[in-house]
N, C-alpha and C positions, 0 to 999 in steps of 0.2 A: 474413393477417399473415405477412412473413417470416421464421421461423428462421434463426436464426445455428448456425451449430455453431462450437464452438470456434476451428476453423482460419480459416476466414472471421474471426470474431467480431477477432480477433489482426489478420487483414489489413485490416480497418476501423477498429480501432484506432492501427496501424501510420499508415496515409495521415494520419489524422486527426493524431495526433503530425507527423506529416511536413509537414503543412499548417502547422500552429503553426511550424514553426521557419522554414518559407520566408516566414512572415509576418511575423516577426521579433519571437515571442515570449522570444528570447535563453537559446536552449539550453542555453548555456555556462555559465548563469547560475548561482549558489550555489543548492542545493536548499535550504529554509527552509520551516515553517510555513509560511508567505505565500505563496512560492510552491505549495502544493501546495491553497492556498483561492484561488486566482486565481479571477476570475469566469466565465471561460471554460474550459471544459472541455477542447477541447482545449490549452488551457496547464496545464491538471490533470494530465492522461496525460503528457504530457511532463515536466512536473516528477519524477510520480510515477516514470515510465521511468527519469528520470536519479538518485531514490533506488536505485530497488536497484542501479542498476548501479554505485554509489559504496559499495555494501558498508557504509554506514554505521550501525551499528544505533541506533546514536542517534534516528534518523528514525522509528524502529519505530512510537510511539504515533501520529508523523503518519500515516503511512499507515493505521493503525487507524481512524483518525478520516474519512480517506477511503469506510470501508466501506460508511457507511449515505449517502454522497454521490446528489442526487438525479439523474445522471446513469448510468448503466447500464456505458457505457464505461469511467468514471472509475473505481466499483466493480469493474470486472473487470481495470481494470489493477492497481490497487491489493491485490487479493487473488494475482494474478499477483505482485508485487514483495514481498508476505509469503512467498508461497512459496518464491521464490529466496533471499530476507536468512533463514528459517528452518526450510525445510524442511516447512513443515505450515500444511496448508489449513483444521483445527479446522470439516471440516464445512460453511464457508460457501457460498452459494450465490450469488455476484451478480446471477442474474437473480431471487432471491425473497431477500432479504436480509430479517436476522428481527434484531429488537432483540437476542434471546436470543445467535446466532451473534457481531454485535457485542463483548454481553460477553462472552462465552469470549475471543477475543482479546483485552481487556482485560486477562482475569484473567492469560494465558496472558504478556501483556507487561508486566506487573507481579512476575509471577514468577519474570520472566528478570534483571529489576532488584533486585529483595530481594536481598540481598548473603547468602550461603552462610554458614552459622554456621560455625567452625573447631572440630573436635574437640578439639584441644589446646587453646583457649583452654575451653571447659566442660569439660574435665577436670581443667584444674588448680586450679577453683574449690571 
């Protein structure tokens, strides 16, 4: 069996996105839920590629949703594009992906949505 190490793991990743778009999986395309459940994997990595790099944290929970994807790639890109939209990997591992690691990202993207209680508005009550 071959190991990947990371650097490789990125440049098989890379081709394979790369592959997708000379096939004309439409790069350019709005990232969306849909796009990033496309049936093909490589239109998955590419989708997911063109979330983070649109900074949009909107996307967040999609990409979370990618994590337990049964493709290996697509998890490692995806965990790749949480780290860049938030700075924190929460532990996951794409090559041993655990229900548990999932929900910590859940919880972790849920928490960044709960809107901030304002001190002034409960002290003036």
């Amino acid at each position: 069996m071959l190991a990947l190490t990371s650097d490789r793991f990125i440049r098989c990743v890379s081709v394979i996105a790369g592959t997708c778009c000379a096939s004309g999986c439409h790069c350019g395309a709005p990232v969306t839920a849909t796009t990033m459940q496309a049936r093909d994997p490589a239109a998955r990595v590419a989708a997911i590629q063109r979330a983070a790099n649109t900074q949009d944290t909107s996307l967040l929970p999609h990409l979370v949703d990618r994590l337990d994807d049964e493709d290996s790639a697509v998890r490692f890109t995806a965990i790749i594009a949480l780290e860049k939209l938030t700075g924190k990997r929460l532990a996951y591992r794409y090559d041993v992906p655990s229900p548990a690691s999932v929900a910590s990202w859940r919880r972790f993207i849920e928490r960044r949505r709960a809107p901030t209680p304002n001190p002034e508005e409960s002290s003036a009550h």
